[in-house]
C-alpha positions in Angstrom: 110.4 114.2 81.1 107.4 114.5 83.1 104.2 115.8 81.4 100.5 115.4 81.1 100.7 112.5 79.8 102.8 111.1 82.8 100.4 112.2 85.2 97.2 111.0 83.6 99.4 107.5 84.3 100.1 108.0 87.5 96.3 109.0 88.1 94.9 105.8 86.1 97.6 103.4 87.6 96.9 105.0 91.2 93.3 104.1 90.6 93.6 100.8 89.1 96.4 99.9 92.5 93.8 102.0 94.6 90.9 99.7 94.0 92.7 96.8 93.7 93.9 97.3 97.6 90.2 98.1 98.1 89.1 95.1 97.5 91.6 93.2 98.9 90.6 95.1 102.1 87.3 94.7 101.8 85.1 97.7 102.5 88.0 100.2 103.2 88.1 101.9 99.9 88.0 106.1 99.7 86.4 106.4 96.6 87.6 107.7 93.4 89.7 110.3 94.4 90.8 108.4 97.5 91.6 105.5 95.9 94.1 107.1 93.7 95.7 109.2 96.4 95.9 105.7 98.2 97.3 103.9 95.1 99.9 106.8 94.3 100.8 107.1 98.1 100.6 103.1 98.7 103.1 102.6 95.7 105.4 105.0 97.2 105.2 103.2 100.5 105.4 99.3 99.0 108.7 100.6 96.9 110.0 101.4 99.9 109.3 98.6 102.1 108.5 95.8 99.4 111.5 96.9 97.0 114.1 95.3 97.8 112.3 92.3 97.8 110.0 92.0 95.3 111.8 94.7 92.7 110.1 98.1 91.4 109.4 97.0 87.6 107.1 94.7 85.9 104.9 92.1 87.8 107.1 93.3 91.3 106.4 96.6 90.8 102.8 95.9 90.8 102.7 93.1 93.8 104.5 96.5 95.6 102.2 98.9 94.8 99.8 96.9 95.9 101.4 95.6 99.3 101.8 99.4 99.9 98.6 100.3 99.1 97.0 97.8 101.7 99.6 98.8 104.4 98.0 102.3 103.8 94.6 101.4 103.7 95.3 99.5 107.2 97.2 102.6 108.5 94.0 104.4 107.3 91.9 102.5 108.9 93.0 102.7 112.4 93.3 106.6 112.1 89.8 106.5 110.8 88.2 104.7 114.1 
């Protein structure tokens, strides 16, 4: 079941991803907000490309999100210039 505690989750774990990919791009984080819409969105995107590969739980699921996240922030990026 999805409540507010769920999404409080999703919001700290979007940031935590969020940042993470900020600083492995160095100097293309959003800020707070941004950074979890990028996490959230960026895990979305790595489960889907990275998935398969690397899994969706556990130490996979992170190495996704974060791969996603960084394909964002790069997609970002370009649309930004």
């Amino acid at each position: 079941m999805f409540g507010i505690f769920s999404f409080i989750s999703w919001l700290i774990i979007g940031a935590i991803i969020g940042w993470v990919a900020g600083k492995v791009w160095v100097g293309h984080g959003f800020g707070l907000i941004g950074n979890i819409v990028v996490g959230i969105v960026g895990s979305i995107i790595g489960g889907a490309l990275f998935g398969g590969l690397l899994g969706t739980s556990g130490i996979g699921g992170w190495i996704t999100s974060i791969l996603g996240a960084v394909v964002l922030l790069i997609i970002a990026g370009f649309i930004k210039k």
